[in-house]
N, C-alpha and C positions, 0 to 999 in steps of 0.2 A: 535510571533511565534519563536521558538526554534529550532535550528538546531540538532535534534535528529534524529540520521541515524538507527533503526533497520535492524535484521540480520536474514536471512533464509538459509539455505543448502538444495542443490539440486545436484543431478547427479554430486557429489564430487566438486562445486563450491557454495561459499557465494558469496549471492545477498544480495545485501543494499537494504532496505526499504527508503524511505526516503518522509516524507510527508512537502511538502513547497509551496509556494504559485502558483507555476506551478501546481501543485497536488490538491491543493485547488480550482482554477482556471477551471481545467478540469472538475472535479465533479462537480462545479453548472455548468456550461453548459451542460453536461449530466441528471444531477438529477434537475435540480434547486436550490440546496443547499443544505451545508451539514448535515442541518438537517433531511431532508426526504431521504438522502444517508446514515448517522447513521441508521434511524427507520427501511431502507431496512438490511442493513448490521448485527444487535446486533441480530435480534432472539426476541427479547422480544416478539414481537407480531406472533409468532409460529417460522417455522424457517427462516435462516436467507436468502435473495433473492444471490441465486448464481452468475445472471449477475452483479448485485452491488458490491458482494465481488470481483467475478474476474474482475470487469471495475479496480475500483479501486487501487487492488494488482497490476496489470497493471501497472497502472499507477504511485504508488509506485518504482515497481523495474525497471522501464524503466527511471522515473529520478533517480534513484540511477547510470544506466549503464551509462547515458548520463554525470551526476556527475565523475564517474570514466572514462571514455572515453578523459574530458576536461583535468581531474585533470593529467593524465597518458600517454596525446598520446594514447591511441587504439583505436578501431574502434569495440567493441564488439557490435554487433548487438541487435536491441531489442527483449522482446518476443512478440509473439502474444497471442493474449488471449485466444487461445487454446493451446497452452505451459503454461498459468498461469493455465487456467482449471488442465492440467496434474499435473502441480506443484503442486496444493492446492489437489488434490488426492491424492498425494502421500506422504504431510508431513503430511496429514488431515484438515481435515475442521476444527478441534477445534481450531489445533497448528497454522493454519493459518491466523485463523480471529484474534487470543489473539494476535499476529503478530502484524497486522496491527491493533486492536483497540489499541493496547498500543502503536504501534509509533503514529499514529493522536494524542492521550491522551497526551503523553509526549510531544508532538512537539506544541499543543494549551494549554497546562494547562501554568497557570498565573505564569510569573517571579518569582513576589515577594511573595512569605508565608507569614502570620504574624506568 
């Protein structure tokens, strides 16, 4: 896994996305895994399940806040998942899930290329 921090704007502040093994961690105990928390999240099979996008975007930008909190000294409070509900309304649903499937994407895709 890769430490790759995506980025979202809200209410005139950037939030870190950040998907890592605490993030990983939460969602199987939630979903079971991340594969049946991907097949809720993508849409392929119509669209995509809202509580799995907001668990997870959660989950995302609250280890990002806790990352900045350690890194920085502050004490910036987490959201709830009705401030992420608000949030993913208001940047949208599309800008939000391309978000977070490409920080997971980038943060699990393999090291090495050939």
């Amino acid at each position: 896994m890769k430490d790759i921090r995506g980025l979202i704007h809200w209410k005139d502040h950037d939030y870190r996305l950040v998907f890592n093994f605490n993030v990983m961690e939460a969602i199987q105990e939630e979903y079971g895994s991340l594969e049946r928390w991907g097949e809720l999240t993508n849409g392929t099979n119509g669209e995509a399940n809202a509580k799995a996008v907001i668990f997870g975007f959660t989950q995302m930008l609250n280890e990002g806040i806790d990352i900045d909190n350690d890194e920085n000294g502050t004490q910036t409070p987490f959201l709830t998942l009705k401030q992420v509900g608000r949030l993913i309304t208001e940047v949208g649903m599309d800008s939000a899930t391309e978000a977070l499937q490409d920080t997971v994407i980038r943060s699990t895709e393999n090291a090495e290329k050939n």
